[in-house]
C-alpha positions in Angstrom: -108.7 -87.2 -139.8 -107.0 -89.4 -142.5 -108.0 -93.0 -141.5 -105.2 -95.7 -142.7 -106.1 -99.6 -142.5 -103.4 -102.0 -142.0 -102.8 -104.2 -144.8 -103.0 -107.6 -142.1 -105.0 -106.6 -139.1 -107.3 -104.3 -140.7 -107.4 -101.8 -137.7 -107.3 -98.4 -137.6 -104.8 -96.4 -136.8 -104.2 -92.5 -137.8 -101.6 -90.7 -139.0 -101.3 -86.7 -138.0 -99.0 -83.6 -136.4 -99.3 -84.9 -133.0 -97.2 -87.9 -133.3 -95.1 -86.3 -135.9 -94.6 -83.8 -132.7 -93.8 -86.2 -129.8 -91.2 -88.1 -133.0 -90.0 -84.7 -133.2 -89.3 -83.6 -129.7 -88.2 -87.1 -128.4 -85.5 -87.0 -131.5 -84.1 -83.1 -130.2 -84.3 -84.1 -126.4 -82.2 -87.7 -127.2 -79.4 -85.9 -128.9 -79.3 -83.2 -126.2 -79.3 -85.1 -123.2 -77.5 -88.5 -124.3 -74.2 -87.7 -123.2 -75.7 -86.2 -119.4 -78.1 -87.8 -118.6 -78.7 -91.3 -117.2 -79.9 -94.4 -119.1 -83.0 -94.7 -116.3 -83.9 -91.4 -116.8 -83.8 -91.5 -120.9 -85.9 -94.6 -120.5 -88.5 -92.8 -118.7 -88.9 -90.2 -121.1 -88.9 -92.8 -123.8 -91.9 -94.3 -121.9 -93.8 -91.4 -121.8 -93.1 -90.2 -125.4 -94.5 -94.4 -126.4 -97.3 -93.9 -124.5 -98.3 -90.5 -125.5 -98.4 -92.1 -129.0 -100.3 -94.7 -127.8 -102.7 -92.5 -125.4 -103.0 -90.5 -129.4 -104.4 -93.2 -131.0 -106.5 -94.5 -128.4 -108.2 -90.8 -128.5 -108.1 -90.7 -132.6 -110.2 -94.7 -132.3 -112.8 -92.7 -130.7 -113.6 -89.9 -132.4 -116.3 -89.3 -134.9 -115.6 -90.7 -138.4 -114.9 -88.5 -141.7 -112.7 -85.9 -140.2 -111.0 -83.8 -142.8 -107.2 -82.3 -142.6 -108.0 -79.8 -141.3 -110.0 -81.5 -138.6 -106.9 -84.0 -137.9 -104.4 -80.5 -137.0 -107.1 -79.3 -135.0 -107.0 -82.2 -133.2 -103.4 -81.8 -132.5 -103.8 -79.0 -130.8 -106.4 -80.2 -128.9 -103.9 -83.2 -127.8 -101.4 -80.5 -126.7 -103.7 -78.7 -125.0 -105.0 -82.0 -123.0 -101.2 -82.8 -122.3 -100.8 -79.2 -120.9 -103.5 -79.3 -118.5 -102.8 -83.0 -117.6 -98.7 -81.7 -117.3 -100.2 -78.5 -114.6 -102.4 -80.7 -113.0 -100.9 -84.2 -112.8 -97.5 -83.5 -112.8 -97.7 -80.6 -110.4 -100.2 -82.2 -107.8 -99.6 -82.4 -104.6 -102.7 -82.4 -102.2 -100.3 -81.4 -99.0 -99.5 -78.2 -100.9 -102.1 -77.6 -103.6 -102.1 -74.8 -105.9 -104.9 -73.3 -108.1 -104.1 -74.1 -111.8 -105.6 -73.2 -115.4 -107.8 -76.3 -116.8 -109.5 -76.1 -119.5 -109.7 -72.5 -122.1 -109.1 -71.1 -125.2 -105.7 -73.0 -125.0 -106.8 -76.3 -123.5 -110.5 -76.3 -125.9 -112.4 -79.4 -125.3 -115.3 -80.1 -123.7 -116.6 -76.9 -125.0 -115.3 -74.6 -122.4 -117.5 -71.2 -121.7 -116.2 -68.3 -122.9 -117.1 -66.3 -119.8 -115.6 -68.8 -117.3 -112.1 -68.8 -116.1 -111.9 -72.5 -115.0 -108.7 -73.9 -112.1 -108.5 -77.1 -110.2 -106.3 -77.7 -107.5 -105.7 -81.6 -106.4 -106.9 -82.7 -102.3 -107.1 -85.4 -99.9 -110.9 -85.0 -99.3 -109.8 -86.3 -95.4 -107.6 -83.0 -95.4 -108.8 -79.8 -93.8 -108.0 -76.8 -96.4 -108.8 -73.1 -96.1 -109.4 -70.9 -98.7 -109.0 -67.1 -98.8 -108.6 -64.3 -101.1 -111.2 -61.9 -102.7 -114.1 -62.6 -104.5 -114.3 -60.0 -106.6 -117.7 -58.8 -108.1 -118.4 -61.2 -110.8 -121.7 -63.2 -110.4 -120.6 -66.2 -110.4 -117.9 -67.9 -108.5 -118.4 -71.7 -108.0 -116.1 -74.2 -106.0 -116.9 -77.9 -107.0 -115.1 -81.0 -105.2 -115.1 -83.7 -107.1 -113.1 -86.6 -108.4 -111.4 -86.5 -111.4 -108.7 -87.2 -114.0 -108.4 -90.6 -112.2 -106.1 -93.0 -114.8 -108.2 -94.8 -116.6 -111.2 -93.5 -115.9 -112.9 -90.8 -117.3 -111.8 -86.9 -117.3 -114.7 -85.4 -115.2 -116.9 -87.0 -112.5 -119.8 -85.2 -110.6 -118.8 -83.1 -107.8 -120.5 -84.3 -104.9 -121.6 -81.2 -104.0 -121.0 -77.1 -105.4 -120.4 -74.4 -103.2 -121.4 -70.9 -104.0 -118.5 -68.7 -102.5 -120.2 -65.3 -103.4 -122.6 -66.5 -100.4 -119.4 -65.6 -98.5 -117.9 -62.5 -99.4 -117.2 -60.2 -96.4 -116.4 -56.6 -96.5 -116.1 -53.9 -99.0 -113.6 -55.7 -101.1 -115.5 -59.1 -101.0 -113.0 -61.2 -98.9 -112.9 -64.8 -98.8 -112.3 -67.2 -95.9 -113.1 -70.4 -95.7 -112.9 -74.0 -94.0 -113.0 -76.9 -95.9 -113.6 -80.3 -93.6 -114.9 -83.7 -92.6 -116.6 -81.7 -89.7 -116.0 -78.4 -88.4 -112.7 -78.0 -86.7 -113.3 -77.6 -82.8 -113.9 -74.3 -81.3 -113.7 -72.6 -84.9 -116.4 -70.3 -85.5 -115.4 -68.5 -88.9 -116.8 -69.9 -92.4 -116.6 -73.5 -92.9 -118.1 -76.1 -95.7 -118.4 -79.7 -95.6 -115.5 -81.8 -97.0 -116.5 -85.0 -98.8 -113.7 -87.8 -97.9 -114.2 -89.1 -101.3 -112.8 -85.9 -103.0 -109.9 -85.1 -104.7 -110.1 -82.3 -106.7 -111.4 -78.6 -106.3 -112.4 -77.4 -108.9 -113.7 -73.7 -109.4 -115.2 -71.7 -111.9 -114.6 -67.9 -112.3 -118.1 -66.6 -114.4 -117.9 -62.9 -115.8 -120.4 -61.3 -118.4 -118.6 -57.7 -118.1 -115.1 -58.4 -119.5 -112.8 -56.3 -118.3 -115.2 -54.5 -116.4 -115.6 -57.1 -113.4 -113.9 -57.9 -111.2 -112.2 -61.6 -111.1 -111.6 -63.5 -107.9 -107.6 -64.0 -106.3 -108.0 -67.1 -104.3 -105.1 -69.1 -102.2 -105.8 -72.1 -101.0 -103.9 -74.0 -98.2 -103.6 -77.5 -96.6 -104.2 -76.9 -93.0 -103.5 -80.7 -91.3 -100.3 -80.7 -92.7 -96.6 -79.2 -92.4 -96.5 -75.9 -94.9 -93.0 -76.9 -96.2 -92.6 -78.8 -99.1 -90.1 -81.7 -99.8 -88.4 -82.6 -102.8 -90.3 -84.7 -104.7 -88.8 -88.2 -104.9 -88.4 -90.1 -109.0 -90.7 -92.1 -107.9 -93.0 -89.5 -107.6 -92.5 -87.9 -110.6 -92.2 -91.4 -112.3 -96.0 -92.1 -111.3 -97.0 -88.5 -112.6 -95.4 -88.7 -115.9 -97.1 -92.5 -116.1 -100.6 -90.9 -115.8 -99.8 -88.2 -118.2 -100.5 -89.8 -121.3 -104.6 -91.0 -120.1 -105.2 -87.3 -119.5 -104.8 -86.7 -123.3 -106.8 -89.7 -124.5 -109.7 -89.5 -122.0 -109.3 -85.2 -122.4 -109.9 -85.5 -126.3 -112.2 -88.2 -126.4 -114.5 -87.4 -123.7 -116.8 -85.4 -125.1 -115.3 -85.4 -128.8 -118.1 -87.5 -129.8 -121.0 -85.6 -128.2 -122.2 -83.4 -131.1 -122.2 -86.2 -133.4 -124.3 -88.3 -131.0 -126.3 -85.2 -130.4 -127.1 -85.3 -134.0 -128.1 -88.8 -133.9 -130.8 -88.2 -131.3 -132.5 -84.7 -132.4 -131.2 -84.1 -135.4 -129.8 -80.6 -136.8 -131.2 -77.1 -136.5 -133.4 -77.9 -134.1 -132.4 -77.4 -129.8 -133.5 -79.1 -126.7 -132.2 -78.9 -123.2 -129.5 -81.5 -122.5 -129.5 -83.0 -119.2 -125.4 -82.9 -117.4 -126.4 -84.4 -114.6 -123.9 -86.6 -112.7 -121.2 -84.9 -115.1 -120.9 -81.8 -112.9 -123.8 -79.3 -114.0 -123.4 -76.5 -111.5 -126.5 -76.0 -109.3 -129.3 -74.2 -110.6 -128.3 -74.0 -114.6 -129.5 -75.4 -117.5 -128.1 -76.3 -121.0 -130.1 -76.1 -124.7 -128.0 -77.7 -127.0 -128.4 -78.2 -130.8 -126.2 -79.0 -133.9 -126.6 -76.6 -136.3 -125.9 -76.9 -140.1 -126.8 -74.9 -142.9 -125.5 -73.4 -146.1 -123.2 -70.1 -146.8 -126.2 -68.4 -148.1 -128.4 -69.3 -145.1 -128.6 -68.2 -141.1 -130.1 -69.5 -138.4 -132.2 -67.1 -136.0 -132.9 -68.3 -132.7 -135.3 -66.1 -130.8 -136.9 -66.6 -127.2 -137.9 -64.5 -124.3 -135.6 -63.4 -121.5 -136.3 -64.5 -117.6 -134.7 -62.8 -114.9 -131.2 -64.3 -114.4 -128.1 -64.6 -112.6 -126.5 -65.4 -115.8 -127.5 -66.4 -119.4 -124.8 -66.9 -122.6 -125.0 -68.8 -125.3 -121.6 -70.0 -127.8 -120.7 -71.8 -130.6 -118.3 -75.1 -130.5 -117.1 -76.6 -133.3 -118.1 -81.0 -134.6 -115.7 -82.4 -132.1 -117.0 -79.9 -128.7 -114.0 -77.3 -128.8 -115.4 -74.1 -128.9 -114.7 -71.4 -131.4 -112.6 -68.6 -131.2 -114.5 -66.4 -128.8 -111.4 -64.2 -128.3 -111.3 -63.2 -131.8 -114.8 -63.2 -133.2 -117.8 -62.8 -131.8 -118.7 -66.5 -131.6 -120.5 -66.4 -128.1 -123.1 -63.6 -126.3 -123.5 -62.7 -123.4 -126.3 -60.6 -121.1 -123.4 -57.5 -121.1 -122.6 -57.9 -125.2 -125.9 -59.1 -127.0 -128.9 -56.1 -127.7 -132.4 -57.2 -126.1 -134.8 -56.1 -129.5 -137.4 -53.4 -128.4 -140.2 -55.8 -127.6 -138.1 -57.3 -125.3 -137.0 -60.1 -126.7 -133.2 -61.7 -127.7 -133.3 -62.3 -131.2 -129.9 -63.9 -132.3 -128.2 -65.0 -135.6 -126.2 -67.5 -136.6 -124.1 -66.9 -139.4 -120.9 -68.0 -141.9 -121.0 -64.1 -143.3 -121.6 -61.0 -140.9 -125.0 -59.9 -141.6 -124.6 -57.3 -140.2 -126.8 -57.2 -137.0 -125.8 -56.6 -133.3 -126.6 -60.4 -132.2 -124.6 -62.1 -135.1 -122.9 -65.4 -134.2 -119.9 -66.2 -136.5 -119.5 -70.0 -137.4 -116.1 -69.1 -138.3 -115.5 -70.6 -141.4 -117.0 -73.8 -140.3 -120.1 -75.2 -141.7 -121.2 -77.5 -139.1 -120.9 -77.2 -135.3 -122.7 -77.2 -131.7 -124.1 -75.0 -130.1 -124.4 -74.1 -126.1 -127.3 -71.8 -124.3 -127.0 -71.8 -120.6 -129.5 -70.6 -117.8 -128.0 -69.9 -114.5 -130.1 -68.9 -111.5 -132.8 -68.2 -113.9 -137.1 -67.7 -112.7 -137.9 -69.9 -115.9 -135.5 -71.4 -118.7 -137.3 -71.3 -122.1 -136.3 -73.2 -125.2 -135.5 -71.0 -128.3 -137.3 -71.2 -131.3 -134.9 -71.7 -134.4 -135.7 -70.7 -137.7 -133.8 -71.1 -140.9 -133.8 -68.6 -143.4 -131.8 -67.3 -146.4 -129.3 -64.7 -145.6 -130.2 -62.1 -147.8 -134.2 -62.1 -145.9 -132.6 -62.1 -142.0 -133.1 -58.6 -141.5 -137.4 -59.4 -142.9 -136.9 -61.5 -140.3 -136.0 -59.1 -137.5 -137.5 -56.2 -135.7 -137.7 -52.8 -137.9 -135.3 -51.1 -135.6 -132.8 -53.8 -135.3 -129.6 -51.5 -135.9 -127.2 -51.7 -138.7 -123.5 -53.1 -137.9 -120.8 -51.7 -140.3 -117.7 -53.3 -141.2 -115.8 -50.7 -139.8 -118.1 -50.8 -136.4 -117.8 -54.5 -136.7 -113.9 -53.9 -136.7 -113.9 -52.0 -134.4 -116.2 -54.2 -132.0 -114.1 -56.8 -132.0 -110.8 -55.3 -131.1 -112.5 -54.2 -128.4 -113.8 -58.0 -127.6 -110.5 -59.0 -127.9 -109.0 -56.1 -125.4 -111.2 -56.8 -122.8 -110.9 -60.7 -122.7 -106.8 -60.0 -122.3 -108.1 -57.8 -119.1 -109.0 -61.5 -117.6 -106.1 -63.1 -115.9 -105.9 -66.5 -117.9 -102.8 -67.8 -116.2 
């Protein structure tokens, strides 16, 4: 991102497409709504479209230094993504009549968000009494997590105070779901119920699949018991509030975790992974994190090799210098127990790459030279630590079992429509 120093105070302050954006939009929206709307009502969108710009720079101040162009119209995207998450949840909130909604994806990409996981929140009154019901589906994981979060101000996650397994509570042949969320069990009801923490006021949950397309993904309602099911109007001043808290969603979404591979850097340096500890940021029960920077030239890879213990779930992905992670729609940046080949001596033997290689297990940088990278353990009997080894790109395959198998372009092709197919098949919306 282009840094520009004012000539008096000698701050910083950045200039990119996102403010060039909210200049655009609040220029069309003035001209078409001058002569309808009223001056109150202007004003308020004036005052969120000011503090957008503001909630901008306060997110550019705190990300890492030496960002390119390109990195600066990545990071308006990111912004808009932030804003459209922060507009579905924060806007839309109600925790009388909550709804499920997407956070963050492929569309809203920061804080490196799995490629496997479909992730919703829905905002609660942790004094409330909710029930939730649906199907579970068949994928391994499916994780509710109250919490607090997105509070104004403060910062975008917090640790749930405790994570619920809800495949502990499928019933029947098609995995139904019904269950009572409290303070203490509601008298005389005998059904499924979980304890409510009064300090809550967010669920969120977390749909994990490593059979795209194949599995089957949750449908899940959830309802506000101790309160009347008909919704009022909201009132301006209600709305007013919302669209005030709007703009710290997009500085504390961007800058959160914008920041952590850089400081990741600083502590082990590149190339090399070690397991990151997420505690008291909302780790889900039971699953670990190696984490590692990786950099290395066009004619060089990176193998990463280590054994495999039984597990619920295992992946591993690539995120790019500021934590968004890459295209896994498209290319084949992550792996997953369903996609990557275990090597005939039982092993996972993986590549990292800027060119295809041509191997089963290749992970594609994709066209960045410098990034993150994320290998999680879930419900595993032992979590090892991959090795890394660097290594020129013409010797990977010396590097590699005999019988690793040859990837074509075609097959490659090919491959990744496929990929691309069966992540539509997941219901992003």
């Amino acid at each position: 991102m282009v840094a520009i120093r004012t000539r008096h105070s000698g701050q910083r302050r950045f200039a990119g497409p996102f403010n060039k954006m909210i200049a655009i939009a609040a220029s069309v929206l003035s001209v078409a709504s001058s002569a309808a709307a009223q001056p109150s009502a202007l004003a308020n969108w004036d005052n969120l479209l000011d503090g957008l710009k503001t909630a901008g720079a306060r997110a550019d101040a705190q990300l890492p230094p030496g960002l390119t162009a390109q990195d600066q119209a990545e990071v308006a995207v990111m912004k808009l993504g932030a804003l459209m998450v922060g507009y579905l949840n924060i806007v839309h909130a109600d925790p009388d009549h909550p709804i499920f909604r997407p956070h963050i994806s492929l569309y809203a990409n920061y804080l490196a968000p799995n490629s496997d996981t479909l992730y919703y929140t829905a905002r609660i009154d942790g004094s409330g009494v909710y029930r939730l019901r649906g199907e579970a589906g068949d994928i391994p994981i499916v994780n509710l997590s109250p919490r607090r979060t997105y509070s104004p101000g403060g910062t975008v996650t917090a640790a749930p105070f405790v994570d619920y397994d809800l495949v502990q509570h499928r019933k029947g042949p098609e995995g139904q779901i019904d269950v009572i969320l409290s303070g203490t069990r509601p008298p005389g009801y005998t059904g499924d119920w979980l304890y409510l923490d009064s300090r809550a006021d967010t669920f969120s949950v977390r749909f994990v699949s490593d059979d795209w397309g194949h599995q089957k993904d949750p449908r899940l309602s959830i309802e506000r018991l101790d309160r009347p099911s008909r919704k009022s109007r909201p009132t301006a001043d209600e709305i007013n509030r919302a669209l005030a808290a709007l703009p710290d969603a997009v500085a504390t979404g961007v800058a959160s975790y914008a920041s952590y591979p850089a400081n990741l850097e600083n502590k082990i340096g590149t190339n090399q992974i070690k397991e990151s500890d997420y505690t008291g940021v909302g780790v889900l029960t039971n699953q670990h994190y190696m984490e590692m920077v990786w950099d290395f030239r066009p004619d060089e890879a990176l193998i990463l090799e280590t054994s495999l213990p039984k597990c619920r779930y295992w992946s591993v992905l690539l995120a790019d210098p500021l934590f968004a992670t890459l295209d896994w729609v498209n290319n084949q940046a992550s792996l997953n127990r369903s996609q990557a080949r275990v090597d005939s001596d039982g092993r996972m033997r993986v590549v990292i790459a800027h060119a295809d290689p041509g191997v089963p297990n290749w992970l594609d940088t994709v066209g960045r030279s410098k990034g993150a990278l994320q290998w999680r353990w879930m419900g595993c009997d032992s979590t090892p630590t991959p090795t890394v080894k660097r290594v020129p790109l013409a010797e990977v395959r010396r590097n590699l079992p005999p019988d690793t198998p040859t990837v074509t372009a075609a097959q490659r092709d090919q491959s990744l429509r496929e990929r691309r197919a069966l992540a539509q098949m997941r219901r992003q919306w």
